[in-house]
C-alpha positions, 0 to 999 in steps of 0.5 A, spaced: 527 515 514 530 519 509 525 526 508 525 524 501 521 518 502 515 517 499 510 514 503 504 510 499 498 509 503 494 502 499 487 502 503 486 495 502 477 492 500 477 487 506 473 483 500 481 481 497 481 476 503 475 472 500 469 473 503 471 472 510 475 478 508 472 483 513 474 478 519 482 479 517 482 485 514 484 489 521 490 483 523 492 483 516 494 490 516 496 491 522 501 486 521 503 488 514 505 495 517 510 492 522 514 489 517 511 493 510 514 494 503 519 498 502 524 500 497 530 505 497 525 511 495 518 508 498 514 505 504 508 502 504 503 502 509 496 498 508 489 500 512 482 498 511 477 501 505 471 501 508 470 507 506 470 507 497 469 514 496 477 514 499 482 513 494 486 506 494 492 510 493 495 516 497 502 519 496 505 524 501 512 527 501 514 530 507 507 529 511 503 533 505 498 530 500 502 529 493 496 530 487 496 525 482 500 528 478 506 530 484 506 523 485 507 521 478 513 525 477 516 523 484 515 516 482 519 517 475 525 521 478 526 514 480 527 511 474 520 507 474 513 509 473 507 510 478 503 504 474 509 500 475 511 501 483 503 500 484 503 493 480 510 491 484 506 493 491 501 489 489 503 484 487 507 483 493 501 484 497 497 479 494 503 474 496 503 476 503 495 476 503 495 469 501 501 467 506 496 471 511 490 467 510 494 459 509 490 456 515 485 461 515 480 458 510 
């Protein structure tokens, strides 16, 4: 991993999973972080929001906590905007939450 990295944490609410969703959330993103979404400047690693005063979005950079604007413009030297990457990502992760939850329901 190279020390440019930007590490994206996506706290995810269980009730993305539907209404059993609080009985899938802890598999779903301990198997999300095993394979996670990356791209050449991002990773992706997703835990579960049981605590909403918590943001859903959080950027660190060599191990220290970007703030919004920091992030902002980490995410632009990239040629894309953070609203953009965080629609990508969650996109993605509503594919795999569907995936995930096939035969679940």
């Amino acid at each position: 991993m190279s020390d440019l990295q930007v590490c994206i944490q996506l706290r995810l609410e269980p009730g993305c999973m539907g209404p059993q969703g609080k009985d899938h959330i802890e598999a779903f993103c301990q198997k999300e972080n095993t394979a996670p979404w990356q791209n050449h400047f991002a990773i992706v690693s997703v835990v579960p929001r049981y605590d909403k005063t918590l943001p859903e979005w959080e950027y660190r950079l060599k191990n220290k906590l970007l703030k919004a604007e920091q992030a902002n413009r980490v995410v632009e030297m990239h040629n894309t905007s953070k609203a953009d990457l965080e629609e990508e990502i969650e996109t993605h992760i509503a594919h795999e939450i569907d995936r995930y939850m096939e035969g679940k329901l």
